[in-house]
N, C-alpha and C positions, 0 to 999 in steps of 0.2 A: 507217879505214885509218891506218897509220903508214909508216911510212920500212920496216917489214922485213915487214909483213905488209896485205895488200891483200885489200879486203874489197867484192867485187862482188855485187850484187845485181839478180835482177829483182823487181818488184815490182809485182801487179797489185791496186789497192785500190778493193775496190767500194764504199766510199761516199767515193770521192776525186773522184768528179764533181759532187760536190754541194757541196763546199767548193769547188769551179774549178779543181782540183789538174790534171786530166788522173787516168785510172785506170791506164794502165801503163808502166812506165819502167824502166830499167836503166842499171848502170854503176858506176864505182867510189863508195861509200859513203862521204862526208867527216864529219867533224865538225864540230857548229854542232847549231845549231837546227833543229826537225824539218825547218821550212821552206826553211831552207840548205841541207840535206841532198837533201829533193825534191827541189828547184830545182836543184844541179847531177847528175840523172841525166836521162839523157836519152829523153825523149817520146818514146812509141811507140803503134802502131796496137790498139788493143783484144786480149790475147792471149787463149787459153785453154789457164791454167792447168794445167785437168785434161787434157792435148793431150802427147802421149809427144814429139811433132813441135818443141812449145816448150820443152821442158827439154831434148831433144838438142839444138837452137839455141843456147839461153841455153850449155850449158856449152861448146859449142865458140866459142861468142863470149867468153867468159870467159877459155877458154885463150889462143887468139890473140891478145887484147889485150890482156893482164894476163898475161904469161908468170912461173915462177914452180919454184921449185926442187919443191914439193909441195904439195898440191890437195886442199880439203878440198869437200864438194858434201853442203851442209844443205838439206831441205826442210821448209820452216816453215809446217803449215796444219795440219786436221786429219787426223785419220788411224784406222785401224780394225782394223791388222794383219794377222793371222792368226785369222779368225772364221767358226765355222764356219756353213751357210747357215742353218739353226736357230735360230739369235739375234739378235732384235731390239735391235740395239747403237739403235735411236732410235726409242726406243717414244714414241707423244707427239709427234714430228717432222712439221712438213708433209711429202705427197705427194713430193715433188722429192728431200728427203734419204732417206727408205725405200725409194725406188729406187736412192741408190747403190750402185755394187757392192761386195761386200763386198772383205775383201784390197786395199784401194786408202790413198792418202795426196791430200793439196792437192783438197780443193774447190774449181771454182769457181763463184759465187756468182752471176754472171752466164750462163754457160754451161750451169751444172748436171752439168757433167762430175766427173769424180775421176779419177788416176793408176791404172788397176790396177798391183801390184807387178809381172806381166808388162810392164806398159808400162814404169814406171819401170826393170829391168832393160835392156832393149830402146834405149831411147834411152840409158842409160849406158854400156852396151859400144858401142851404134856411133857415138856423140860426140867417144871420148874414150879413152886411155891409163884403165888404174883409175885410181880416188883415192885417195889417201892415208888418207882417211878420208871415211867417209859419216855423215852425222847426219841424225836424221829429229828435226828441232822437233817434235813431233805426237806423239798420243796411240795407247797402243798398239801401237808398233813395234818395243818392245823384247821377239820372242820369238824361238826359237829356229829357227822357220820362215820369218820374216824375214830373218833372219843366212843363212840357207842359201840362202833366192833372193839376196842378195845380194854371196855371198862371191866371184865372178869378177870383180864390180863397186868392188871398196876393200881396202885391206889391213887396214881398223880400220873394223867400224861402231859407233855413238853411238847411244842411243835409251834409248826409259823402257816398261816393261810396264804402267806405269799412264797415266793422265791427266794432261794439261800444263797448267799454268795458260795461259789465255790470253794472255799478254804473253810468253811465250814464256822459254829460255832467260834467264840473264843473261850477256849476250855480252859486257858490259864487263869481269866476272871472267874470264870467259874468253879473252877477247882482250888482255889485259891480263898476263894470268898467259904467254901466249906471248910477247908483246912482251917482256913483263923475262926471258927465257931466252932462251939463244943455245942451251940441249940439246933443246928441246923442236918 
């Protein structure tokens, strides 16, 4: 976060119990070290991820305490788009990931759930005013049938037709490139 733009986050990390971290937390995102950064969001009860119930929470929690001229709402996990039932997007995959459903974004890893795009639509209209922009971190989300379940839900969506590196975006260009604009 900086002084014009606020950068909130949930964040549920399945191998953060094992370091002693706690696995889920939310809240505004600082600068420091990873551990500085964990350390001030604030500790919460085990979520799941893949739950239409915890992203309609998270972004109304977002809105109301983080108020804000325009609203951008990224999901940062995997994802699978628009595929139709015929293909084995995880050939090779334990049991748990062949079952997920296709059409969906954010595993989780604990729960074994996933987002269908129905859910993700669903908790973003009743959360929330649109967003300004939607971005899916995640592999997969950039096609044309995405855009279309999601167009009541953002005036701009973000996303890639192919595969993400796992480290995801790089948010400091990007966050960075808004900070130095007052048009953007």
């Amino acid at each position: 976060s900086t002084e014009r733009i606020l950068v909130v986050a949930l964040v549920d990390m399945f191998q953060a119990d094992i370091l002693g971290l706690g696995s889920t937390r939310r809240g505004e995102v600082i600068k420091g070290s990873f551990e500085e950064a964990w350390a001030a969001l604030d500790a919460m009860p085990e979520a799941d991820m893949g739950s239409p119930a915890t992203l309609g929470e998270f972004v109304r929690y977002a809105r109301e305490n983080f108020p804000a001229k325009r609203h951008a709402v990224i999901l940062w996990d995997h994802g699978n788009g628009w595929v139709p039932p015929d293909v084995d997007l995880v050939a090779g995959a334990d049991d748990r990931r062949k079952a997920a459903p296709l059409r969906a974004v954010c595993h989780d890893e604990t729960q074994g759930s996933m987002l269908s795009l129905a859910d993700v639509r669903t908790a973003l209209l009743a959360a929330a005013p649109p967003a300004d922009i939607l971005g899916f971190d995640a592999c997969l989300m950039g096609m044309i049938e995405v855009a279309y379940e999601f167009a009541p839900c953002a005036a701009m969506m973000v996303a890639s037709e192919k595969t993400i590196p796992a480290t995801g975006w790089p948010y400091e260009l990007v966050l960075g490139g808004l900070a130095a604009s007052d048009d953007l």
